[in-house]
N, C-alpha and C positions, 0 to 999 in steps of 0.2 A: 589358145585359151589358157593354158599350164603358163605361161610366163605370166599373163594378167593375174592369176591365184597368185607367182609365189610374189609379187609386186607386192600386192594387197598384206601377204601374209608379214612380208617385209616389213613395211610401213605401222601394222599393228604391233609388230614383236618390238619397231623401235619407238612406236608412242608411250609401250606398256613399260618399258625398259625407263623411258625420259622422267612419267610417268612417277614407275616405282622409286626412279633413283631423288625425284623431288623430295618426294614423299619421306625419304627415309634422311634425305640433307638436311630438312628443316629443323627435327629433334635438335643433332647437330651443333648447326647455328644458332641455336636456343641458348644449347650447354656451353657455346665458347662466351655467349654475349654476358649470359647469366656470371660465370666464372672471371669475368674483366677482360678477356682476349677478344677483343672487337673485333680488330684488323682480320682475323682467320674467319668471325662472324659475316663479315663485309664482305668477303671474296665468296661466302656460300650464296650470302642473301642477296648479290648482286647475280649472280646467274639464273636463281629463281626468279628473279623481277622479271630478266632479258626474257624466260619462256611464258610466265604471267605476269604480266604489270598488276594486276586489279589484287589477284590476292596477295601478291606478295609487296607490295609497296609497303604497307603498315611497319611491316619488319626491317624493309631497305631501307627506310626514311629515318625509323628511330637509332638504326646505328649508323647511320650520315651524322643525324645531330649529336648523337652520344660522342664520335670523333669531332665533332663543330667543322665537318667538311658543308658546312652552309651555302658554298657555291652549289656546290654538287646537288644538293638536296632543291636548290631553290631552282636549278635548269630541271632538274625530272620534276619535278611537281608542276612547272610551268609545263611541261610536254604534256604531262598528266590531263589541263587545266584547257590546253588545245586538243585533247585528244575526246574528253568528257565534260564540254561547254555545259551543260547542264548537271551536273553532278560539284555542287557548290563544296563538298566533301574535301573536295583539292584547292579549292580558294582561299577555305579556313586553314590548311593545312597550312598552306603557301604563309597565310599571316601568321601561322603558329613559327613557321621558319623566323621572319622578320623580325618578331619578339624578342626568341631565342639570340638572335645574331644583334642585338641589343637594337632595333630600329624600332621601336613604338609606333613612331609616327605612320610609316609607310604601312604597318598591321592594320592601325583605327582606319585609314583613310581606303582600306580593302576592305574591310569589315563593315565602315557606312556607306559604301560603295553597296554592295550588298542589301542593308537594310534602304534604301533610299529606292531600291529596285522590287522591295518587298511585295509582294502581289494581295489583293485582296480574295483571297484564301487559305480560309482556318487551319488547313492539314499539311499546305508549303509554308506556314509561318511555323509550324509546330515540329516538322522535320527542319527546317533549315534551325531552329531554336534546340534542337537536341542534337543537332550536330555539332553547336559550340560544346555544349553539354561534354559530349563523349570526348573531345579536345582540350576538358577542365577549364573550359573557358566561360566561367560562372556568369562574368558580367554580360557580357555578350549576348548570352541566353535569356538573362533578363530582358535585357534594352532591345531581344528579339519581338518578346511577347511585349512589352510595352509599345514599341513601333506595331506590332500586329493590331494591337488594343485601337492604335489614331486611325491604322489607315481601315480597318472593318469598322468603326465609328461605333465602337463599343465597347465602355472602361467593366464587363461583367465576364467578358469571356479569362479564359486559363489562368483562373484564380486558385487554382490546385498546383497546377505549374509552377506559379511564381512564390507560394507558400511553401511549397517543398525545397526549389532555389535559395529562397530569404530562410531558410532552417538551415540548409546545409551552409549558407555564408555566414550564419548567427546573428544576421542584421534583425534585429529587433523589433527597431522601428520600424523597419518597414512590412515585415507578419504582423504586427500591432493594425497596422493600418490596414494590412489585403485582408484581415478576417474582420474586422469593423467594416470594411467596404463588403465585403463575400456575407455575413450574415443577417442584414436585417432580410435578403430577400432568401437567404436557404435556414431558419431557425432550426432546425434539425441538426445539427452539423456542430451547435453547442458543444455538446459532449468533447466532439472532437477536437474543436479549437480549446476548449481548456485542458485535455490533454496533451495537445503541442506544447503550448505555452507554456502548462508544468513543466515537463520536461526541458524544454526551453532555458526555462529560466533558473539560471543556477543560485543569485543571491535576490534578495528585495530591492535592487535595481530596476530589473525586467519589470517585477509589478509594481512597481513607481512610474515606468513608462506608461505601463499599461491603464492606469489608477487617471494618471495626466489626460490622457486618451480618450480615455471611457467621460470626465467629466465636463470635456469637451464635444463632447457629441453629442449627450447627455442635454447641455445648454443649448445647443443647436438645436437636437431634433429630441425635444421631450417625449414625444408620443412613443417613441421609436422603445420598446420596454426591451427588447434584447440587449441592450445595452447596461441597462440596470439591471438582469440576469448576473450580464457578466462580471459586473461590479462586487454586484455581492459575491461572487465568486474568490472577487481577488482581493476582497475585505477577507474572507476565513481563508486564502492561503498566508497572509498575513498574520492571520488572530487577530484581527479588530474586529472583536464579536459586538461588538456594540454598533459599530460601522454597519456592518452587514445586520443586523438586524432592524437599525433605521430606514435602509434601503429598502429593504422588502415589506419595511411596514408600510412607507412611501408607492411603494411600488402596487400596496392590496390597497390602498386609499384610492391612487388612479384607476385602477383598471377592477374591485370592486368585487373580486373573485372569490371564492369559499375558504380561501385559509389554509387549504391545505400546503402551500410553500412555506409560510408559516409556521406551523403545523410541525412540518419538516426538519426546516431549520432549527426550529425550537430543542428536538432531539439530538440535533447533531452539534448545538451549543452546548448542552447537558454532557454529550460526549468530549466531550474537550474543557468540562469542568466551569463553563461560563455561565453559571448557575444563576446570576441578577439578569445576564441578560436573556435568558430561558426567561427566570418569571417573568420578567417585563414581555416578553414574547407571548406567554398564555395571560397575561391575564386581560392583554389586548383581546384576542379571540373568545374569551369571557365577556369584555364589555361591549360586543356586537350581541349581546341578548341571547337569550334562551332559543329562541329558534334557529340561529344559528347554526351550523353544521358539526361546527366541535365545538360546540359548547360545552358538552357532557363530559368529553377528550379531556380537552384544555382543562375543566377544573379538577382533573384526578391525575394530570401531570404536572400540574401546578402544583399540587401537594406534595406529590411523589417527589419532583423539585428541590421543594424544600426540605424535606425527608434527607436527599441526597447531601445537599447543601447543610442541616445540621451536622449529620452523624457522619461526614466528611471531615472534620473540623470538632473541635472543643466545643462540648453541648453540656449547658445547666439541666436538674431535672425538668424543670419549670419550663425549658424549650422542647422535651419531650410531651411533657403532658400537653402543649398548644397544639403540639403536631396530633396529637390522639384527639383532641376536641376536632382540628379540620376535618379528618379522615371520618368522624362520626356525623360530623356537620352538613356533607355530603352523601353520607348511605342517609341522613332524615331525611335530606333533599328528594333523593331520588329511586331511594330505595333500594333493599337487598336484588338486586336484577344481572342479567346476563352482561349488561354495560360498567357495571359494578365492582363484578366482580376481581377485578386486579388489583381496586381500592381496599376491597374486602382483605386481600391478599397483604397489602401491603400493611395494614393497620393489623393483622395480624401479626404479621414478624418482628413490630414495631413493641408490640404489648408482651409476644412472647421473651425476645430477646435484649429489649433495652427497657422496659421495666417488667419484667418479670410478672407478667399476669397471665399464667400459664391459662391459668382456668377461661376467661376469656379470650385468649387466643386458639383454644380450641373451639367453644362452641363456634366463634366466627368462623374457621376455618370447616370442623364438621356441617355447617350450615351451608358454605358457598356449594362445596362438591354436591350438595341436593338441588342445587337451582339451573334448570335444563335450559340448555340453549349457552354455558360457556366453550370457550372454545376448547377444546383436546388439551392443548400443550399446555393452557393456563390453570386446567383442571389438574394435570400430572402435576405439574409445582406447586400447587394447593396441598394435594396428596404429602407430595414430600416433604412440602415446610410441616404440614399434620404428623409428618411420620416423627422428623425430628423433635416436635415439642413432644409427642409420646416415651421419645427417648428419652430426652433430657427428665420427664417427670415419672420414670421408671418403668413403662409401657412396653415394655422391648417387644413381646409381641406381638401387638398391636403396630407397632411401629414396622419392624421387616415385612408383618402382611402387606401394610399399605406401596412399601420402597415396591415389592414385588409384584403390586399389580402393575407399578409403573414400567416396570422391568420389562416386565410382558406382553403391556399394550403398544411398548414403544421400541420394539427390535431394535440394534446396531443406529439407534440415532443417541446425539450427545443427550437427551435427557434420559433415555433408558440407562446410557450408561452411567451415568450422574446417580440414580435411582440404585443400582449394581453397587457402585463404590460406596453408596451409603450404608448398603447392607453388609457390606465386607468391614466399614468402618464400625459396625453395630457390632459385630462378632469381635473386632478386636478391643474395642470400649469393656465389654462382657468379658474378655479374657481368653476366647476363642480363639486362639491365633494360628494356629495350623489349618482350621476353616479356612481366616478370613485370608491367610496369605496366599492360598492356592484362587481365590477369588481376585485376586489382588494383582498377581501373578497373568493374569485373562487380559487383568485392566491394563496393563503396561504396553497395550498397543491400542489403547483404545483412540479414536479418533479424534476427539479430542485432548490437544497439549495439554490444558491446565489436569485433568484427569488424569490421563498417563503420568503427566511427571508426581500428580502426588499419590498416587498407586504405586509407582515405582517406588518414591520413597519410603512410603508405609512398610511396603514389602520388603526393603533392606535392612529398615527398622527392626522391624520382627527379627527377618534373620540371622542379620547381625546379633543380638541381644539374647535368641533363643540357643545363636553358637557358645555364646559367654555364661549361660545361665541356662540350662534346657530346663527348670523351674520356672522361669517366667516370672516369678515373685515382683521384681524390683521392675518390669516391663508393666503388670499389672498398677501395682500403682502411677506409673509413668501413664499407662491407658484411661487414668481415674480423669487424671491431673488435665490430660486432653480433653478429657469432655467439659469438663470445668471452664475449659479455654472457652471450648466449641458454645458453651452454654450462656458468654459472659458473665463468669462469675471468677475476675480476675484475682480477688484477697486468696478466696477459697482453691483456685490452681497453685499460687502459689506457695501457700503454705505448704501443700500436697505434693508440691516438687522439693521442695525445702528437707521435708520430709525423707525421700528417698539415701541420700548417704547417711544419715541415720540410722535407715532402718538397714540398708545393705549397703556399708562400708566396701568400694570397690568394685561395685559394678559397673557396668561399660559403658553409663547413658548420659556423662559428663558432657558431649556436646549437642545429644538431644534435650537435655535439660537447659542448656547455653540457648540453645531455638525457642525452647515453648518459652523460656522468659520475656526471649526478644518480643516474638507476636503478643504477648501479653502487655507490652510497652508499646508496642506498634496501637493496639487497639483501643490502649488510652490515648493515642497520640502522643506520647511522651520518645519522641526521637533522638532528642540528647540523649538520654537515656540508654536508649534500644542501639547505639550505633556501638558504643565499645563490645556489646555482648556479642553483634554480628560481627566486628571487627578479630575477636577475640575467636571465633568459630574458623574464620578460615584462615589466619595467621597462624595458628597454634597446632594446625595440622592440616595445611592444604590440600590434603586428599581426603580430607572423610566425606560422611556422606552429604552433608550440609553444606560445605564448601562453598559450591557456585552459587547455591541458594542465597546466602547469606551475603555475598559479593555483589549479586543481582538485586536483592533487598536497598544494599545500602545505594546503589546506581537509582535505585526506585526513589528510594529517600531525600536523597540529594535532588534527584532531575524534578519529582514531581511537589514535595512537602516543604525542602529549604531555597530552593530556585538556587543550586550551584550548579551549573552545570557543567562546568568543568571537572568537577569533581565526578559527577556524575558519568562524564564522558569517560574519565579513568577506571571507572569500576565497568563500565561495559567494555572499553577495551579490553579490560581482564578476562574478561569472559571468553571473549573472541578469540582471546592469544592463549589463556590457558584450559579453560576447559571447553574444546572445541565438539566435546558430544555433549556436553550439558543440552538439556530441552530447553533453557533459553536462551541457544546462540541467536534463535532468528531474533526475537523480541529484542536481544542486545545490540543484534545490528544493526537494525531499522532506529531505533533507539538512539547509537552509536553515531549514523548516518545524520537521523534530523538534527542532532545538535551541530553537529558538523559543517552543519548547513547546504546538503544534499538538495536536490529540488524536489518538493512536497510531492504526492502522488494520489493525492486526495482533493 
């Protein structure tokens, strides 16, 4: 019985030994293959193979090929191929050999050997189709699942398969075509084929395909409205807002729906500045009559629209007062109401700030906040356009109560904190600057960017200014001249800035004073103008505090006011390469990217 143990014991000490010593040669032959010493690689990975074929082939084969010992590779893989008749794993191999040793022909003719032998089942057409796959044999993989598609007599199956394949080969056409075939019967899945496709598609090529495709199908199978979905889709990655807004007006005629795609669209043309074809967009959902669903919508964004649409752009007074007749023409309509109220809102801001009818633009504002059933948030911006006109008409009291209720009701969200910087900005209008900077100081991480960054600059403002002058003298009036901005009262800011080296020869606010003239030229639209002063702010001392501001400004000016976009695209370079903690790198990238012509993402 002693001689049968030490047998046994034998045999295990030298499986563990074979065993351990594999295990530790592989690393090994890794490092000489990886390093360019194959031949030293080949003499390891040939002995692993001799004690396991299966795991260790992958390793023997590739450095067979990497030497173009092609014989050698192509007798083991054939033993391989006899030894594991079922394991097509070696067949492909064997063709990948063929390839390699430059025979095409004899690969295709193993490969449709193969597919010709294809079985009518879904899970061996789908393994033997990822086994080209894992062999970078793209085509193959294809022409697996399209041979699986004839012989199971169904063109609906592994349309994820073959969409991820045509993404990875970049063929176009042919994901144009498998999510037109894949979606009228899964509409759900929208979302996701025009996110492919964006990404997809890097210039207006791809949706030229796609556009050809879509109008095509479209003549074919009219009914079929997922396809006019997708059109209008790739009308606004385009910008053919006119496009896309015929289609879905076409598209509410057919199928007779409530509007709200419409509805939809309408806002996300307003976002992108295509302000005719918005109105054109509501004032369709207007002439579907009063009962209608948005009827009430559509005629207080139509307004709002046009609202946009003048004081975008160079407005006579005589286009403001039209805009104040609509806005009142509608609260006759329909009355002071909870549905209202954002018209109320709007014709507000319009009377306080673009003609100056303070008085009126409070009681409408005092009146909406009494009318129950608005909603929360529309109620707080009610609040704070009330506060501001308080301001500007000397209320200061009045006015931080109200910032403060907003404060209060709306924790750590961006209108609270919107409501905060107002009150910080009330204290430094007032002269309060050691208040308003430690308030200021809070905001500088507040969650919203446009906030933070102009918190942060308030705040350097101050301190810079209170370093050069702990008087504050020549900051005060500088705080005057800002509310003047804030107030539109562009003669009266600038005289008031005009004013300053006058009165304090040598104070420190020469390129805060260079900014507030700019934005006072910006908001006449006068951009000739406005572009030497921002030119002159970061040229003349690239690091102050205004610098990116003003770089970003003119990238604003150029890309969205004069349509240069080249120019445009230099100034957001700047951004990118020189001030790379500025709060508008992202803005400049994204910015940077679509002129670029990046693939859209929306």
């Amino acid at each position: 019985m002693k001689w049968l143990c030490t047998i046994i014991l034998i045999i295990f000490i030298s499986s563990y030994s074979n065993a351990y010593a594999q295990t530790n040669d592989l690393p090994l032959a890794n490092q000489y293959f990886a390093n360019g010493e194959q031949l030293k690689a080949l003499d390891i990975y040939q002995n692993l193979f001799k004690n396991d074929n299966e795991t260790y082939y992958p390793y023997y084969i590739k450095c067979l090929l990497a030497l173009k010992k092609f014989d050698d590779a192509e007798s083991v893989t054939k033993k391989m191929t006899r030894k594991y008749p079922r394991d097509n794993t070696y067949l492909i191999s064997l063709g990948n050999i063929y390839t390699q040793n430059g025979d095409n022909a004899k690969a295709d003719a193993l490969y449709n050997e193969l597919l010709k032998k294809l079985p009518a089942d879904q899970s061996v057409i789908s393994i033997l189709a990822g086994q080209f796959y894992q062999n970078a044999n793209i085509d193959y993989a294809i022409k697996t699942f399209e041979q699986g598609r004839k012989t199971l007599g169904n063109d609906k199956v592994f349309s994820f398969e073959l969409i991820m394949l045509y993404k990875y080969k970049g063929d176009k056409t042919s994901i144009i075509n498998e999510y037109l075939n894949f979606l009228p019967s899964n509409p759900s899945y929208l979302a996701q084929a025009e996110n492919t496709l964006s990404n997809m598609f890097e210039d207006n090529d791809g949706y030229d395909l796609l556009k050809l495709a879509l109008l095509k199908r479209i003549q074919k199978v009219p009914e079929q409205t997922i396809y006019t979905e997708l059109l209008i889709w790739q009308y606004l990655q385009q910008k053919d807002f006119d496009q896309a807004l015929n289609q879905s007006l076409a598209l509410n005629r057919r199928t007779n729906d409530d509007g709200s795609n419409i509805y939809a669209l309408c806002h996300t043309l307003v976002a992108n500045n295509a302000y005719d074809a918005a109105i054109r967009g509501y004032q369709y959902l207007i002439d579907k009559g009063k009962d209608a669903p948005y009827y009430i919508p559509a005629k207080i964004e139509l307004i709002n629209t046009k609202n946009i649409k003048i004081t975008a752009g160079k407005y006579t007074q005589a286009d403001l007062i039209e805009l104040e007749k609509n806005y009142k023409d509608i609260l006759a309509e329909f009355g002071d109401v909870s549905n209202t109220a954002f018209a109320v809102e709007q014709l507000a801001k319009l009377q306080a700030f673009k003609l100056h009818k303070f008085d009126e633009a409070e009681q409408s504002l005092e009146h909406v906040i009494t009318i129950p059933g608005v909603r929360p948030e529309l109620l707080a911006q009610c609040k704070i356009d009330l506060g501001d006109i308080y301001l500007i008409t000397g209320r200061q009291w009045d006015a931080t109560l109200l910032y403060s209720q907003v404060e209060k009701d709306f924790p750590n969200t961006d209108i609270g904190q919107d409501a905060k910087f107002r009150n910080a900005k009330l204290a430094y209008y007032t002269g309060d600057f050691y208040w308003a900077k430690r308030q200021l100081d809070v905001l500088k991480a507040a969650t919203s960017q446009l906030i933070a960054n102009d918190a942060l600059n308030l705040s350097l403002l101050i301190g810079d200014n209170l370093t050069a002058d702990s008087s504050g003298n020549a900051l005060k009036v500088y705080a005057r001249a800002d509310l003047l901005i804030f107030a539109e009262e562009p003669e009266k800011a600038l005289k008031t800035l005009d004013s300053i080296d006058k009165k304090y020869p040598g104070n420190a606010l020469s390129n805060d004073i260079l900014m507030a003239k700019a934005r006072i030229l910006i908001q006449q639209k006068d951009y000739t103008n406005a572009i030497p002063l921002l030119k002159r702010i970061y040229e003349d001392n690239p690091t102050n505090l205004w610098a990116d501001d003003a770089v970003f400004m003119l990238g604003d000016i150029c890309d969205n006011q004069l349509n240069d976009k080249a120019q445009a695209k230099i100034y957001y370079q700047k951004i990118i390469t020189n001030y790379p903690g500025s709060l508008w790198i992202n803005d400049a990238r994204k910015r940077f990217r679509l002129i670029r012509g990046d693939s859209p993402t929306s």
